[in-house]
C-alpha positions in Angstrom: 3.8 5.0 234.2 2.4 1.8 232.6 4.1 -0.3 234.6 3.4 1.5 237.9 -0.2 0.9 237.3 0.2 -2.4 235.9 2.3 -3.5 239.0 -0.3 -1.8 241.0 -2.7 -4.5 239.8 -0.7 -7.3 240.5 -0.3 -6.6 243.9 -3.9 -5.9 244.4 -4.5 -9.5 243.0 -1.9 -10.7 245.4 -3.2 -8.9 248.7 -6.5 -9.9 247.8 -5.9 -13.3 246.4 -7.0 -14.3 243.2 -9.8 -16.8 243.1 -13.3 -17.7 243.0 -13.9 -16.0 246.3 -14.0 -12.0 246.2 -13.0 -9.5 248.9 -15.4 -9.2 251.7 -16.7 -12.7 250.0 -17.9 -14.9 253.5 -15.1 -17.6 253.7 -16.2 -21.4 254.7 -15.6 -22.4 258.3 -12.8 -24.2 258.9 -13.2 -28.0 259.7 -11.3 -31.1 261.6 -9.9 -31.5 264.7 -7.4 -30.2 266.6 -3.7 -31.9 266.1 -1.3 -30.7 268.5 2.7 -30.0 267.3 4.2 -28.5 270.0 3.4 -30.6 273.0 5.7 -28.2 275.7 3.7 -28.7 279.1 3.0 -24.8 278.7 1.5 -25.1 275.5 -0.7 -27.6 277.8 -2.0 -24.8 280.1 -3.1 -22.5 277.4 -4.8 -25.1 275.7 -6.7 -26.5 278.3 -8.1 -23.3 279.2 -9.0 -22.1 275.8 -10.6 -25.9 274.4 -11.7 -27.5 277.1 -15.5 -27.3 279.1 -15.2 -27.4 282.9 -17.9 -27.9 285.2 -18.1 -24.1 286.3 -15.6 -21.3 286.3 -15.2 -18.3 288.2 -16.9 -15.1 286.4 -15.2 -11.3 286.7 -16.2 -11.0 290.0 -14.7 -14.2 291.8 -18.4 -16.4 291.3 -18.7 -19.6 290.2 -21.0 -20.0 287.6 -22.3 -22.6 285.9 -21.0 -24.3 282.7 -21.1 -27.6 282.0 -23.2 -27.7 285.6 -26.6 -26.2 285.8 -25.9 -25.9 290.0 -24.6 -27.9 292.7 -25.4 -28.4 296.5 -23.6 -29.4 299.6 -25.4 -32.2 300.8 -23.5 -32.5 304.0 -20.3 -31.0 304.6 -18.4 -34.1 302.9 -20.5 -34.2 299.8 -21.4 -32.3 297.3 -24.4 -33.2 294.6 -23.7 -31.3 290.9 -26.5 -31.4 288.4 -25.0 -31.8 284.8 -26.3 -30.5 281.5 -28.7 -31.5 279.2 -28.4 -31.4 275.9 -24.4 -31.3 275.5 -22.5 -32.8 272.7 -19.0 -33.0 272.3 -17.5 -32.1 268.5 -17.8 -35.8 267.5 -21.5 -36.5 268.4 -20.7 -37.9 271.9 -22.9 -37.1 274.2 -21.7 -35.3 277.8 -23.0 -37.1 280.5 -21.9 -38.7 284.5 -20.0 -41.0 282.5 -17.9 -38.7 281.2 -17.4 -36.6 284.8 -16.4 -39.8 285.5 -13.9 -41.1 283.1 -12.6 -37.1 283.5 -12.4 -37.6 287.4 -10.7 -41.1 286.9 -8.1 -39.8 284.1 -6.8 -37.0 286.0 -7.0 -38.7 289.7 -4.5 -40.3 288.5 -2.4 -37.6 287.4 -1.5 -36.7 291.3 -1.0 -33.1 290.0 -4.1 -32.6 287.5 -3.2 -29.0 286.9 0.6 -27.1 286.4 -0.4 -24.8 289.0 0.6 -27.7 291.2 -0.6 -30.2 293.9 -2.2 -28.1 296.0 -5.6 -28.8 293.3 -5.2 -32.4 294.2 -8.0 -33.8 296.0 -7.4 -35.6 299.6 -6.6 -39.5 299.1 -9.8 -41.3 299.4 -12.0 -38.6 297.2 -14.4 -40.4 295.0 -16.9 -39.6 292.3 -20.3 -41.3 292.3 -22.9 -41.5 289.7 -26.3 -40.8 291.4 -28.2 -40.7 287.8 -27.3 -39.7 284.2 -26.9 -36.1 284.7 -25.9 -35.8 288.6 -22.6 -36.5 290.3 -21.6 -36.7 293.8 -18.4 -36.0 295.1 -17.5 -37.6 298.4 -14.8 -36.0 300.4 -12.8 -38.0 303.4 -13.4 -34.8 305.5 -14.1 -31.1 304.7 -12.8 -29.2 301.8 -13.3 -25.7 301.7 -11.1 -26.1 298.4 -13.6 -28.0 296.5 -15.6 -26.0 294.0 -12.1 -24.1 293.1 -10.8 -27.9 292.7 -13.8 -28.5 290.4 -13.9 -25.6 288.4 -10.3 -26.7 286.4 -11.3 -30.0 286.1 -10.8 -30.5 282.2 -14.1 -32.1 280.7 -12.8 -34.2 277.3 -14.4 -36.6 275.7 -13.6 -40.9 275.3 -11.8 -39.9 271.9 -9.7 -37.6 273.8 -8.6 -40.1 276.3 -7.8 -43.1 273.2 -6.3 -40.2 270.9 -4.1 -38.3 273.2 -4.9 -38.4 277.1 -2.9 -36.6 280.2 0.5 -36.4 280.7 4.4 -36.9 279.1 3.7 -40.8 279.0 0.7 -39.9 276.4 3.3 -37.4 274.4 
């Protein structure tokens, strides 16, 4: 009997964990940055979704709401104006602005295929992003899209570290 109760107790310690903390005890939050292992191109879309800010996103009903936008407007049918916000901070003190959108737009331009769902995201050769002040961007279209804001919406806002640290694509694995 002794040692039923006796080996009770150890494994009470054990679930529990024996420390300075107790059960129920709030534990510390955890800190750093995250280091990716596993760099499979799926591990990519799951990630992407789940860490990165995009501009808006589509709610439960099929909207677009804002996100990293406060709103946007068609200012002709070949450009559209999107008011950025205020206030943002990325987890190393940099601050989100149109030169982010920017760099963002440039990086994954490049790309050809920004997203694994495939090139049909890609914006129309001769797409640009202009700065119009430090919290506005305007994207210029060649001709209509009627593809744009769906475009927009999984366009992966990082940050400058992201870009020297890791960036896009197998040549950046």
């Amino acid at each position: 009997m002794r040692k039923l109760v006796v080996g009770s107790i150890v494994l009470v310690l054990v679930t529990l964990g024996w420390g300075e903390s107790s059960f129920g005890q709030e534990r510390p939050v955890p800190r750093g940055e995250l280091r990716i292992v596993d760099k499979s191109p799926m591990n990519w879309v799951s990630l992407t979704f789940n860490v990165f800010e995009h501009l808006m996103e589509a709610d439960v009903g099929g909207q677009l709401v804002p996100r990293l936008a406060t709103g946007w407007r068609w200012l002709n049918d070949r450009t559209l104006e999107v008011t950025l916000r205020q206030g943002v901070k990325f987890h190393n003190g940099e601050v989100f602005d149109a030169e982010i959108v920017k760099l963002n737009w440039d990086e994954q331009s490049n790309l050809r295929q920004p997203h694994t769902i495939g090139a049909a995201l890609n914006f129309k050769p001769g797409t640009r992003l202009e700065i119009s002040a430090a919290q506005t961007v305007r994207f210029v279209f060649p001709e209509p899209d009627g593809g744009a804001l769906a475009k927009i919406s999984i366009m992966h806002m990082a940050n400058r570290q992201f870009y020297r640290d890791v960036g896009w694509g197998t040549e950046h694995w």
